[in-house]
C-alpha positions, 0 to 999 in steps of 0.5 A, a space after each residue: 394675414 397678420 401684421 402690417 404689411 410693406 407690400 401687398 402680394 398679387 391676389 388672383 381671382 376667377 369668376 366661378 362657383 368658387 373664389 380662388 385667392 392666394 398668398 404668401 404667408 410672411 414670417 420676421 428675420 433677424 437683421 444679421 438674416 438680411 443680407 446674406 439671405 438677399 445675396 443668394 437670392 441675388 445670386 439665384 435671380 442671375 442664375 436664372 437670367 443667365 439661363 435664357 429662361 424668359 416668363 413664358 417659356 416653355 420648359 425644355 427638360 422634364 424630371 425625372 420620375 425617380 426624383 419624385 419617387 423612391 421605392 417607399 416614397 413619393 415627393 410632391 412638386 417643388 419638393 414641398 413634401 415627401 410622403 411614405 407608406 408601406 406599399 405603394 401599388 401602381 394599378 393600370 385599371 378600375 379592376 385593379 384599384 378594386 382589387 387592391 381596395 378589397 384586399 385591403 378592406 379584407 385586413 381591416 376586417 380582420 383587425 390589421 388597421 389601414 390608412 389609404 391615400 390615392 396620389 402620384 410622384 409629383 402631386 401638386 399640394 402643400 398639404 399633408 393630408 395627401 399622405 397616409 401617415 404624417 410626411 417629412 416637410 421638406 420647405 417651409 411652405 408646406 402645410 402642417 397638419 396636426 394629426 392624432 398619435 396612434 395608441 401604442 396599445 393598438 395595432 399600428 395601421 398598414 400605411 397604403 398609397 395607391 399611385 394613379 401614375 399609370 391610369 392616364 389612358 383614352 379607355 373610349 372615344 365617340 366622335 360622333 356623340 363627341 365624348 372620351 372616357 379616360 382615367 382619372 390619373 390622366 394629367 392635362 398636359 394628356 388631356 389636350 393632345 389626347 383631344 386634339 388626336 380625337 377631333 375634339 375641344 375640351 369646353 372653355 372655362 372648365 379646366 384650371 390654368 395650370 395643366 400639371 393637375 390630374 383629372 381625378 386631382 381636380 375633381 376631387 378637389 374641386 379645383 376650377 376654371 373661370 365662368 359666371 353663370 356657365 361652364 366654369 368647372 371639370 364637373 359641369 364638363 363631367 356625364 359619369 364617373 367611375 370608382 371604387 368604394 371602400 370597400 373594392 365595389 366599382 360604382 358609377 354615378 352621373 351628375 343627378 345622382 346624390 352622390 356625385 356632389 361628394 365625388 366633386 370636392 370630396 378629397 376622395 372621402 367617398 372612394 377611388 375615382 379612376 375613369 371620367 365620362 367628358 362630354 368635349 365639344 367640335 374643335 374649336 378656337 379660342 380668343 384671349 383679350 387681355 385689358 388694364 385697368 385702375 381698380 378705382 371702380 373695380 367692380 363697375 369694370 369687372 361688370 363691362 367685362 362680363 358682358 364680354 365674356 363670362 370667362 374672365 381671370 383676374 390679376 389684382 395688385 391692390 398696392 398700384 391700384 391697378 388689375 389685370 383682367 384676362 378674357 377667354 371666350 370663343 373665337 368667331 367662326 372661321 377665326 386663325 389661330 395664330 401659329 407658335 401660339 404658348 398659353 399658360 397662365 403661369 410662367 415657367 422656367 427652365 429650372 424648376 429647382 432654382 425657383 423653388 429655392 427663391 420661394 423658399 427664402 421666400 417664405 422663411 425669411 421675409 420681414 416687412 422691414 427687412 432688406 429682402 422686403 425693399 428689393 423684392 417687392 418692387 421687381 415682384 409688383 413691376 413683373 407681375 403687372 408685366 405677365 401675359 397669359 400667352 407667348 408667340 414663339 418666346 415673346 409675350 402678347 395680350 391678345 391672341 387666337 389659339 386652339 382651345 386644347 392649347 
């Protein structure tokens, strides 16, 4: 991030095989920018207070699916991206996918180009490679992606998007081996209800905080949880997964097998994933510890910390000098898990579209000298010091027992 910057945004980081950092990419404005673009976020923020919407509250009203979808299109979440394709088939099982791949495969072979994806209406990405060929950005905040023309003396490539939407069903349950086999379109806003019916807890520490994500999204991204030297991802949680090669041939491999490592973070190079085996455990609670503290000796704390609980995220704002450090580890036995208990990590609103167009204006007009700048970094450094990871009907708290599949 280029420039000297008038405030610092909050970093997020999580102990794990992977470092998970973020920020918001900033971009000069023109003076006569500043003060109409600071009124409509004004305008927005009291939108949004008018509302009733409180940082962890639950959302009360779900989109629709043909937002994020038209019968040639299919929209990621917050409207960064809208892609397209020729065909978009919506297959219910293994079977199917490898039908579709091998029809598919059958073309190529015969000389009709294919460029296939595997996604969902409302995915969760601002990058362009989820597309089959290159999308309408719709905010600024997506990630553009240079790609190659086509030659025009080729034949032009049949675009193919196969939508997973519908292969998030419980395929298997063993309650006395305490394993699930599901499919890899299953959300995990599915997957904790699906485990709580079965008398199971997922593993602590393996599922990323935001639950909107699809299994085989996370697999093959390698999105994360939190753990140091212990579970701390989908893939430590995972005993097989099922896919379908480019060619429509199912395949199934386990964690020792070569190929498994290009199924975890391999962005669906390999294949279509479309079941996973998970090895869950006994129900179990969940304890949240939430501490504060001066970054003066940040690693030294982090240190004390980890001998607490090897699961830990942290929320660092470098320009107060002060983290946030969120603790999970499992309740003693016999623990209360307190009830109206919400834990999310991310707060959301009631109006999903508001937000997004604050995060806009965001991204596209704030300068470090401009108006924006001077208004918004003080309310952004003072709430997100203020975030909790967990809510009792509505009112936030930093320590609290809950189910693990809350």
């Amino acid at each position: 991030m280029g420039g000297q910057l008038s405030c610092s945004v909050p970093v997020y980081f999580s102990f794990s095989t992977e470092l998970l950092s973020s920020f918001i990419p900033r971009h000069s404005m023109r003076p006569t920018q500043q003060l109409p673009t600071l009124l409509a976020v004004l305008v927005l923020m009291a939108a949004i207070t008018a509302s009733g919407a409180t940082p962890q509250q639950s959302p009360k009203k779900t989109a629709k699916a043909d937002v994020y979808k038209t019968p040639h299109s299919y929209i990621a979440a917050y409207h960064y991206l809208q892609c397209t394709a020729d065909s978009m088939p919506v297959p219910t099982s293994t079977k199917e996918v490898a039908a579709i791949v091998g029809q598919y495969y059958a073309k190529a072979q015969a000389g009709q180009p294919v460029t296939l994806r595997v996604s969902r209406p409302k995915f969760h990405s601002t990058a362009t490679f989820v597309c089959p060929v290159a999308p309408t950005t719709l905010r600024s905040a997506a990630v553009a992606q240079e790609r190659a023309p086509w030659p025009r003396a080729e034949k032009a490539p049949l675009e193919v998007a196969i939508l997973q939407s519908k292969l998030n069903k419980v395929l298997a349950v063993d309650k006395q081996q305490y394993t699930m086999r599901v499919g890899a379109g299953m959300r995990l806003t599915e997957l904790l209800p699906a485990a709580t019916k079965a008398g199971m807890s997922v593993q602590i520490g393996s599922l990323p905080a935001y639950q909107g994500l699809t299994l085989g999204g996370i697999l093959s991204t390698s999105a994360h949880g939190s753990g140091d030297r212990t579970t701390s991802s989908l893939a430590d949680a995972l005993l097989e997964v099922t896919w379908v090669d480019g060619r429509g041939r199912v395949r199934v491999s386990r964690p020792k097998d070569s190929e498994f490592k290009a199924l975890y973070g391999g962005v669906g190079v390999l294949g279509v994933v479309t079941e996973l085996l998970l090895q869950m455990t006994p129900p179990t609670n969940t304890q949240l510890i939430t501490v504060v503290k001066k970054d003066k000796n940040m690693m030294d704390e982090i240190n004390r910390l980890l001998k607490i609980s090897p699961h830990i995220l942290i929320h660092w704002r470098p320009d107060t000098g002060i983290f946030k450090a969120f603790l999970i580890k499992q309740a003693p036995k016999g623990a209360r898990a307190t009830p109206g208990v919400d834990m999310t990590v991310l707060p959301p609103i009631d109006d999903q579209a508001t937000m997004a167009a604050i995060t806009d204006m965001w991204h596209t007009t704030q300068g470090d000298d401009s108006e924006m700048s001077d208004f918004l970094c003080p309310q952004l450094s003072e709430g997100s010091l203020q975030a909790a990871w967990a809510s009792v009907k509505g009112k936030r708290v930093a320590n609290v027992t809950a189910p693990t599949n809350q």
